[in-house]
DRENPA-3360 file (N, C-alpha, C; in nm, 2 decimals, always signed):
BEGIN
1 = XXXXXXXX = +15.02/+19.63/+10.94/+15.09/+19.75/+10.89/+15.21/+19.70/+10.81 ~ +15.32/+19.61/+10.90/+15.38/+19.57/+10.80/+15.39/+19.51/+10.67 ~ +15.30/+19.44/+10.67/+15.25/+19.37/+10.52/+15.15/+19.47/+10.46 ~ +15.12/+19.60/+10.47/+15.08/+19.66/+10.42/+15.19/+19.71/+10.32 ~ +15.31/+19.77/+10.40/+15.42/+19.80/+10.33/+15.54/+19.74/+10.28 ~ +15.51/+19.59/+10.31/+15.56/+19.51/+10.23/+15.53/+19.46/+10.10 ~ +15.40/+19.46/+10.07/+15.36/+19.53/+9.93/+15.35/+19.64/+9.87 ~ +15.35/+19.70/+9.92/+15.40/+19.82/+9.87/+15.54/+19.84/+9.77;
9 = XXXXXXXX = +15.65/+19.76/+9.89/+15.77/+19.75/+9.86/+15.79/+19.63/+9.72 ~ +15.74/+19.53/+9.75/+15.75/+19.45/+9.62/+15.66/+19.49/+9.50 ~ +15.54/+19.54/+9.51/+15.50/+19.60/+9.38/+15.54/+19.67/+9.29 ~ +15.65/+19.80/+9.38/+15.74/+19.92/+9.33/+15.83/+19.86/+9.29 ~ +15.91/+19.78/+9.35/+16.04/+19.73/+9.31/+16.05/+19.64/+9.21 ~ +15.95/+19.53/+9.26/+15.97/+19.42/+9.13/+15.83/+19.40/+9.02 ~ +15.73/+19.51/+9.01/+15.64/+19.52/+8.92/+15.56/+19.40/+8.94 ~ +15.47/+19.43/+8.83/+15.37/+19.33/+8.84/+15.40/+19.18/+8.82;
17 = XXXXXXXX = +15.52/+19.16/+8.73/+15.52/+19.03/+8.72/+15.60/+18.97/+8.85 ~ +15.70/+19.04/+8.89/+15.75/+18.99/+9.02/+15.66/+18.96/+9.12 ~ +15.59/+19.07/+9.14/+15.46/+19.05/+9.27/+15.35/+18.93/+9.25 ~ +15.34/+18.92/+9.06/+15.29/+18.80/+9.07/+15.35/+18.65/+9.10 ~ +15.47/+18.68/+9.08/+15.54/+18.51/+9.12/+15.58/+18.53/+9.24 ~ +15.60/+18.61/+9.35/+15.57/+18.60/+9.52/+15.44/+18.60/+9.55 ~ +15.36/+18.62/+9.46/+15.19/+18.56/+9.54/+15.19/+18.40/+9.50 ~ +15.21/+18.38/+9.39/+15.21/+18.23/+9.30/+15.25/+18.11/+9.42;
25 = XXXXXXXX = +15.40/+18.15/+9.42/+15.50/+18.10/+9.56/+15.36/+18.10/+9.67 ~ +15.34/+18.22/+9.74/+15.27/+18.22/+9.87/+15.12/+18.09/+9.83 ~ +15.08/+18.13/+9.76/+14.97/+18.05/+9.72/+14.97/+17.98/+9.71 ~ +15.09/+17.88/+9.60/+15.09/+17.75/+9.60/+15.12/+17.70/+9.73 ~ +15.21/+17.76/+9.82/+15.24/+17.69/+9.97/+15.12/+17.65/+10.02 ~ +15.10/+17.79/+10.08/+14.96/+17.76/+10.12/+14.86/+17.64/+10.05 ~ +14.86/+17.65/+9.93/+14.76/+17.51/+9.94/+14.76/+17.42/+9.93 ~ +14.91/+17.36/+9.95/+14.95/+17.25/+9.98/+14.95/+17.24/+10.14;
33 = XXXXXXXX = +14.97/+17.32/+10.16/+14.97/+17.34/+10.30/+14.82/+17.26/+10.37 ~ +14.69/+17.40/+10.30/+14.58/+17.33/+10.32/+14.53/+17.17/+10.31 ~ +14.59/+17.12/+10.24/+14.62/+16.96/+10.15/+14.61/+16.90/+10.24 ~ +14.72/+16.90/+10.30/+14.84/+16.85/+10.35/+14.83/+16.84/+10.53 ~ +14.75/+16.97/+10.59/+14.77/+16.99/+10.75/+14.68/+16.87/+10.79 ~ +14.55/+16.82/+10.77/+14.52/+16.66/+10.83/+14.47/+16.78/+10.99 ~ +14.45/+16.90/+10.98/+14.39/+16.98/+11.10/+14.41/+16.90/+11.24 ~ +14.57/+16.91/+11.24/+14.63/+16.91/+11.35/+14.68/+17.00/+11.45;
41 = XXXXXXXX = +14.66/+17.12/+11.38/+14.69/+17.22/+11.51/+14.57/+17.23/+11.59 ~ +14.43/+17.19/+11.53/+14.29/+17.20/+11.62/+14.25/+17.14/+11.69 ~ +14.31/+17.01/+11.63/+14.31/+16.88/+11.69/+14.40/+16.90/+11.83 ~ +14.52/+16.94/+11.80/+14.56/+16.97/+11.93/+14.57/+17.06/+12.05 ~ +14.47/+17.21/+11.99/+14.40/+17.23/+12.05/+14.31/+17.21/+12.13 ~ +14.20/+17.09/+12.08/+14.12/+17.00/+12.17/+14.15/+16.91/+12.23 ~ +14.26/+16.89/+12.23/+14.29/+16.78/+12.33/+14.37/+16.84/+12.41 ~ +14.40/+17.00/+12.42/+14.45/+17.04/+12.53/+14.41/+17.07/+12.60;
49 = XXXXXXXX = +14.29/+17.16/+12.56/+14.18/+17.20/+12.59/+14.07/+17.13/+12.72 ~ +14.09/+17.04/+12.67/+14.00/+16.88/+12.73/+14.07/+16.81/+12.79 ~ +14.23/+16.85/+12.79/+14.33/+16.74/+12.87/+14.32/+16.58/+12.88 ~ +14.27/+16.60/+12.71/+14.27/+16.44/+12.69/+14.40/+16.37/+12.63 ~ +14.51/+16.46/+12.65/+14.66/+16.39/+12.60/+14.73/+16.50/+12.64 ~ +14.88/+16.42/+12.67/+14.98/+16.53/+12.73/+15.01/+16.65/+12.68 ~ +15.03/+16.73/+12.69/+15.10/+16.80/+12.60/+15.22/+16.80/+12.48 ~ +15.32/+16.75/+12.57/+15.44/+16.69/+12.52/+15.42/+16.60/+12.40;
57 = XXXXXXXX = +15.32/+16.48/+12.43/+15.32/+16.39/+12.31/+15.23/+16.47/+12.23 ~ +15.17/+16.56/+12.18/+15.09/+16.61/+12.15/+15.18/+16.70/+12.03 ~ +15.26/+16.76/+12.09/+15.36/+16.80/+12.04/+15.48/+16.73/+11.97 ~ +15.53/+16.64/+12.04/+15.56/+16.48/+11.89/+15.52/+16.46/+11.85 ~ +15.34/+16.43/+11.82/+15.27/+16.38/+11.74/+15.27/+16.48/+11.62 ~ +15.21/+16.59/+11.65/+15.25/+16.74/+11.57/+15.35/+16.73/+11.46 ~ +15.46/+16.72/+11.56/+15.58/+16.74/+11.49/+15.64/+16.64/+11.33 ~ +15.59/+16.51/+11.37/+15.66/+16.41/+11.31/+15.54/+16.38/+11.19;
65 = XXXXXXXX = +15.38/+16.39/+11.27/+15.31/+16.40/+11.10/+15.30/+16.49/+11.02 ~ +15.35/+16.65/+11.08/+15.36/+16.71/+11.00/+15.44/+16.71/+10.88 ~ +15.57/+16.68/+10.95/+15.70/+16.64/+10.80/+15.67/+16.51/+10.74 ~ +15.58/+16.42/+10.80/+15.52/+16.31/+10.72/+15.45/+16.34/+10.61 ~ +15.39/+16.39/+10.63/+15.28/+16.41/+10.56/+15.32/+16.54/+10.45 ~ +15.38/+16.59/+10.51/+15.40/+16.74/+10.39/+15.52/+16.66/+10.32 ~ +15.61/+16.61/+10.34/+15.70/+16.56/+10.21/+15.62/+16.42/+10.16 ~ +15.51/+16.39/+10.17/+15.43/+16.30/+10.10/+15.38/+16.42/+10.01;
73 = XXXXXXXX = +15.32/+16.49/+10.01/+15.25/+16.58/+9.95/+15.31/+16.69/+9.89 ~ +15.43/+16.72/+9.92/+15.53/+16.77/+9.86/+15.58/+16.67/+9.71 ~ +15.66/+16.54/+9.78/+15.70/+16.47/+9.71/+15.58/+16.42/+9.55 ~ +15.46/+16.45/+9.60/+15.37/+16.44/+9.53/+15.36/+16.56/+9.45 ~ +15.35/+16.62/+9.45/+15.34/+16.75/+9.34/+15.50/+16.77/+9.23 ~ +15.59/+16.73/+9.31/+15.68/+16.72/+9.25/+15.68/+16.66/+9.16 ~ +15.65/+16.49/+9.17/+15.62/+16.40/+9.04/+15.50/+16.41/+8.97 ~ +15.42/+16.48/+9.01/+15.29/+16.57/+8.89/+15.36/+16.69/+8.84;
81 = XXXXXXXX = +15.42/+16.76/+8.87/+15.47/+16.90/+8.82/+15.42/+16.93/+8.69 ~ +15.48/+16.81/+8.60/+15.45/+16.85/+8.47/+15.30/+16.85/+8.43 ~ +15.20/+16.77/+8.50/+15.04/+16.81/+8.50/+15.02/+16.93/+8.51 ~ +15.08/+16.99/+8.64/+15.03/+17.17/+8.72/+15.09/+17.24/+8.64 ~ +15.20/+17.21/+8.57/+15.28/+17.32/+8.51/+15.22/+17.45/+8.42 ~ +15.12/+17.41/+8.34/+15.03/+17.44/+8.25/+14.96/+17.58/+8.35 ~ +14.94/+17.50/+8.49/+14.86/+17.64/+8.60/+14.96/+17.72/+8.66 ~ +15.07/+17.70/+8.66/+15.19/+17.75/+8.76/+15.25/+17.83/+8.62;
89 = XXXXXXXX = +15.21/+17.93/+8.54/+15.28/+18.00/+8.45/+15.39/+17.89/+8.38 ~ +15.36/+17.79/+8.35/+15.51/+17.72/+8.31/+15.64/+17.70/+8.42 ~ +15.62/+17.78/+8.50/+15.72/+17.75/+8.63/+15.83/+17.63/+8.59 ~ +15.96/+17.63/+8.60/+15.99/+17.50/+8.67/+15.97/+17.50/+8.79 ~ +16.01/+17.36/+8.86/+16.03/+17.33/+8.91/+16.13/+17.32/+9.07 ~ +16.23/+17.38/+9.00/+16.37/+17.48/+9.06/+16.28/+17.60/+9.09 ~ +16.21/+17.65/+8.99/+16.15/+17.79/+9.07/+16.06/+17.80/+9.19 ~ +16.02/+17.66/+9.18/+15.86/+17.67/+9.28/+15.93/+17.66/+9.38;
97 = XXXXXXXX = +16.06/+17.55/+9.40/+16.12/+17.56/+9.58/+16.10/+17.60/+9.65 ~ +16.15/+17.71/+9.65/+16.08/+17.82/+9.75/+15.92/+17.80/+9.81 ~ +15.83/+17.75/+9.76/+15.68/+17.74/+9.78/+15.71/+17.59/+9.81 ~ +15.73/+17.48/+9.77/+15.77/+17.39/+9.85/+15.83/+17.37/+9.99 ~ +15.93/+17.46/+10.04/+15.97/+17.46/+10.13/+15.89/+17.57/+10.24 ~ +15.78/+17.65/+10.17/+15.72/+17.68/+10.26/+15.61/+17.64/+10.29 ~ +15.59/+17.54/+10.24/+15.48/+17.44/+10.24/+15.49/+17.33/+10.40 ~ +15.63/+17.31/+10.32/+15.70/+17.18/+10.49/+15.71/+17.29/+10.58;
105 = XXXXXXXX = +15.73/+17.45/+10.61/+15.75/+17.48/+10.71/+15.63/+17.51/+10.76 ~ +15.52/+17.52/+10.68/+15.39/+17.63/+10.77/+15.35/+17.46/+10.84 ~ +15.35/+17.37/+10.76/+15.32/+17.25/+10.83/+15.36/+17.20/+10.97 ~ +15.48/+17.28/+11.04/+15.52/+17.25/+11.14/+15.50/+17.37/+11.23 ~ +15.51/+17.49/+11.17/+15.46/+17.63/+11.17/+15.30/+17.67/+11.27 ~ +15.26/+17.65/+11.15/+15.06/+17.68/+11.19/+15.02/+17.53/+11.29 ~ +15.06/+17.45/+11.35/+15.00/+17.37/+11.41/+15.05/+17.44/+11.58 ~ +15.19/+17.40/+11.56/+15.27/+17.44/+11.69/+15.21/+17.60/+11.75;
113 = XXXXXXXX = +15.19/+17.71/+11.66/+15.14/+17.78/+11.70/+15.00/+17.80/+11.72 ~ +14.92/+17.72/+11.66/+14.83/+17.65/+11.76/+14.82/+17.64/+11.93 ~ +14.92/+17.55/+11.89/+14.89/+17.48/+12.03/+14.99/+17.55/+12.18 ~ +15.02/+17.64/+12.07/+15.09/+17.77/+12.18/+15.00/+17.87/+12.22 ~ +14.84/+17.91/+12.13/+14.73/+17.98/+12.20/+14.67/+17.86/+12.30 ~ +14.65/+17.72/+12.31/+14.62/+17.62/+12.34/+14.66/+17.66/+12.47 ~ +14.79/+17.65/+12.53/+14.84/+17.64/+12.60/+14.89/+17.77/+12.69 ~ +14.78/+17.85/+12.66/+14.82/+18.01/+12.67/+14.93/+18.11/+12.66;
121 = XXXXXXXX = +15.01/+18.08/+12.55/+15.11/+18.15/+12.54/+15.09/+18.22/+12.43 ~ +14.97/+18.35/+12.46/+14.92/+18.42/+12.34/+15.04/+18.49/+12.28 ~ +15.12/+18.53/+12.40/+15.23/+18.62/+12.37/+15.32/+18.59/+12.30 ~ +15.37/+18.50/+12.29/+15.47/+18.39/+12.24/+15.47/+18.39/+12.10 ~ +15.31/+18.36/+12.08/+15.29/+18.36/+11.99/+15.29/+18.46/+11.88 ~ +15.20/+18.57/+11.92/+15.25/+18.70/+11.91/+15.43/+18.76/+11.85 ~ +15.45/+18.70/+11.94/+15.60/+18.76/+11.92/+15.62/+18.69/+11.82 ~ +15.63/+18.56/+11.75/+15.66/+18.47/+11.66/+15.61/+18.56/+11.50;
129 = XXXXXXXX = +15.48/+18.53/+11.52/+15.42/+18.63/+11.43/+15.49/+18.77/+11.38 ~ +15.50/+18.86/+11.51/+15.56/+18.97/+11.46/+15.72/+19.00/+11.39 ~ +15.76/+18.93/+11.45/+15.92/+18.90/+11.47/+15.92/+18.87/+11.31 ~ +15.88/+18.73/+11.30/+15.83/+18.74/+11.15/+15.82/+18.86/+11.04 ~ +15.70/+18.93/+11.09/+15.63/+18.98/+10.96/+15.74/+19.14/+10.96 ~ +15.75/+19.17/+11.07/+15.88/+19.25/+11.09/+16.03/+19.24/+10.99 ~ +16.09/+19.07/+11.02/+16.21/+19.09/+10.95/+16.19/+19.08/+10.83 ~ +16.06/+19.00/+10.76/+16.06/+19.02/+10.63/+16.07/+19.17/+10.59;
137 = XXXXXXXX = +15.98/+19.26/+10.63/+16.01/+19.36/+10.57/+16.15/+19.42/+10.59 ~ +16.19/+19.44/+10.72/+16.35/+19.48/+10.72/+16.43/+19.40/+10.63 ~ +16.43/+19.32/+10.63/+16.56/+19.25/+10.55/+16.50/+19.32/+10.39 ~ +16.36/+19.32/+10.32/+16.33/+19.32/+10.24/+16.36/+19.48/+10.20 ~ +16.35/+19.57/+10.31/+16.43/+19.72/+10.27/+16.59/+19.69/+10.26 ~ +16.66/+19.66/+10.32/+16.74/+19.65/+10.33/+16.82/+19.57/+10.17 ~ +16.73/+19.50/+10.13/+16.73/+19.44/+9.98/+16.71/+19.52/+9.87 ~ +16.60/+19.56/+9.93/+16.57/+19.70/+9.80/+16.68/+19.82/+9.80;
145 = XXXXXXXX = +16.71/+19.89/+9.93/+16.76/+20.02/+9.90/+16.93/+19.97/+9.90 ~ +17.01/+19.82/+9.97/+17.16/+19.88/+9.98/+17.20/+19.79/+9.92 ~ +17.10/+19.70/+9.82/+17.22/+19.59/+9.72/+17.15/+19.57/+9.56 ~ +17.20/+19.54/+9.47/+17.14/+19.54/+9.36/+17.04/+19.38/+9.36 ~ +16.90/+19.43/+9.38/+16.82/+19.28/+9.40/+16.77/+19.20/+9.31 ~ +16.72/+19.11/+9.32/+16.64/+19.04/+9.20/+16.51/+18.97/+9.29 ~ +16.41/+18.96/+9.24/+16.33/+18.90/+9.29/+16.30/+18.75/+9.35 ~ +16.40/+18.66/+9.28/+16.41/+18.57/+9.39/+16.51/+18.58/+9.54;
153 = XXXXXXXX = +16.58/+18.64/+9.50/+16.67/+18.71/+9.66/+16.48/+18.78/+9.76 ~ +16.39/+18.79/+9.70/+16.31/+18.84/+9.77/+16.23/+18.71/+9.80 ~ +16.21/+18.63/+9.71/+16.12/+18.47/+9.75/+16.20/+18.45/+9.82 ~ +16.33/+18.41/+9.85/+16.42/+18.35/+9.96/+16.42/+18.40/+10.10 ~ +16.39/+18.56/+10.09/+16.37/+18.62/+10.20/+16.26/+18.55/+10.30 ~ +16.16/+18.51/+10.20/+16.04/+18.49/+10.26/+16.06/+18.34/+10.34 ~ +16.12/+18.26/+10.27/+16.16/+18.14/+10.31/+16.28/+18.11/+10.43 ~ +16.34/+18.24/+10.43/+16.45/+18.23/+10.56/+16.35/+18.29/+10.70;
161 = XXXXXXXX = +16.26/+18.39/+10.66/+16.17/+18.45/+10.75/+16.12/+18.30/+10.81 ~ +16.05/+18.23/+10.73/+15.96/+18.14/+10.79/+16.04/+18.02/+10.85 ~ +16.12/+17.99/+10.81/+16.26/+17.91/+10.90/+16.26/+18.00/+11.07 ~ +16.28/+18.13/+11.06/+16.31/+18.12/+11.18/+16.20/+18.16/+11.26 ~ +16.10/+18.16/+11.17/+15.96/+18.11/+11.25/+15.92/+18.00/+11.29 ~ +15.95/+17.90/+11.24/+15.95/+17.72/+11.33/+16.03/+17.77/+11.40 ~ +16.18/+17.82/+11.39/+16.30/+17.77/+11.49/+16.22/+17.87/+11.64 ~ +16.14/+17.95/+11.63/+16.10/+18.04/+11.76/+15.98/+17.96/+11.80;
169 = XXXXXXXX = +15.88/+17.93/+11.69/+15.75/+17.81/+11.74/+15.82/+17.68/+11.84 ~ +15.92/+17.62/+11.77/+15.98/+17.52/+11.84/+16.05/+17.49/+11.94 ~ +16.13/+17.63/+11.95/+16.17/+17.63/+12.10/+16.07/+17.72/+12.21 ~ +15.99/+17.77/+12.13/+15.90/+17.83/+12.28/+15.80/+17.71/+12.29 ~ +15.79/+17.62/+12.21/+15.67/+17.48/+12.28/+15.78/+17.40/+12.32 ~ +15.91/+17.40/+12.28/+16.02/+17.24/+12.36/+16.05/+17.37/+12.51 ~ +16.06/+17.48/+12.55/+16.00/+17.54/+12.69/+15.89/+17.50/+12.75 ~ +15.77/+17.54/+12.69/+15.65/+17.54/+12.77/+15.61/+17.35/+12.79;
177 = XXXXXXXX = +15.70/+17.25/+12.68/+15.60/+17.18/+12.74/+15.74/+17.06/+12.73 ~ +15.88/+17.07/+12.67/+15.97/+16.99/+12.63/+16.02/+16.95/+12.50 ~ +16.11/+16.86/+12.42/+16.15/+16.90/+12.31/+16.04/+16.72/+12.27 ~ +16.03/+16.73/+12.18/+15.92/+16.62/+12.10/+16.03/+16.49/+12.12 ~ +15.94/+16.41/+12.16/+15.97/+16.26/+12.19/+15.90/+16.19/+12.07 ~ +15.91/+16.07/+12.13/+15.85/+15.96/+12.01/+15.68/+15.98/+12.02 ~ +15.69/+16.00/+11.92/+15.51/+15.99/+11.89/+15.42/+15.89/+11.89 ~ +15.29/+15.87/+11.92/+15.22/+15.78/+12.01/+15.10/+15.76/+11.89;
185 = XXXX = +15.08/+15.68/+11.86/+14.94/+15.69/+11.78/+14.82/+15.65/+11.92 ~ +14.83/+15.67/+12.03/+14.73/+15.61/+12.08/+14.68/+15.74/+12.12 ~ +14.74/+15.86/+12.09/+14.71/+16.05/+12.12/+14.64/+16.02/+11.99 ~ +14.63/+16.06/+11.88/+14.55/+16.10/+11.76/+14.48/+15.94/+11.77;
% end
């Protein structure tokens, strides 16, 4: 429901070309994202699943390839840019940020919450999710009707949302299972 009328909200407000560079942003994350995950939230899944590694290290392991790997793959698109540019509307650079940094967050994001259904904390997770898709749209009325907006004050929205969606993924798994230790290659 709320992302129902969260488009809603961005279509009316910032037209078609706005709504297209908040999908651009969403998209390009995302498929770096895809790129980039090495399907570690499933992986850790099954090994919770199977209790074939701790939890805890499971959750360092998580933690530390995810930022490995996404600012490899980050850092990588960065020094191609000018190849993709041609597909990214001309974009710079400076504009894509925002899709960059939600790139490194889903990376830490979509695994942990993983391994928070893993570990049966449907609710948890739940709450993360909604809490989420909730303040985006609040903040995002709150943008539209009591300040004069621009559409990247609305990309940024999206990017402060998903910040304090790791910061809730991360401390409800450093509860359920402790805060990430040194990571083990002998788990993956």
């Amino acid at each position: 429901v709320s992302v129902f009328f969260l488009n809603l909200l961005i279509a009316r407000n910032f037209g078609e070309a706005g709504k297209g560079y908040i999908s651009l942003l969403i998209y390009l994350a995302e498929l770096l994202y895809a790129i980039s995950n090495l399907a570690l939230g499933f992986t850790s899944q099954y090994f919770i699943g199977k209790r074939l590694a701790p939890p805890r290290q499971l959750f360092s392991n998580v933690f530390v390839y995810s930022l490995g790997t996404g600012l490899i793959i980050v850092s990588l698109f960065a020094l191609t840019h000018s190849f993709w540019a041609g597909y990214l509307q001309d974009l710079t650079l400076l504009q894509l940020l925002p899709a960059l940094f939600i790139a490194l967050l889903l990376l830490v994001y979509e695994p942990c919450n993983q391994m928070l259904i893993a570990l049966g904390r449907i609710g948890k997770r739940s709450a993360v999710v909604l809490s989420q898709n909730y303040l985006v749209l609040g903040s995002m009325m709150v943008l539209v009707w009591a300040t004069s907006y621009h559409v990247n004050q609305a990309v940024w929205l999206y990017v402060g949302a998903y910040i304090i969606g790791v910061f809730l993924t991360i401390s409800f798994m450093s509860k359920a299972v402790g805060s990430p230790n040194q990571p083990s290659a002998a788990v993956f």
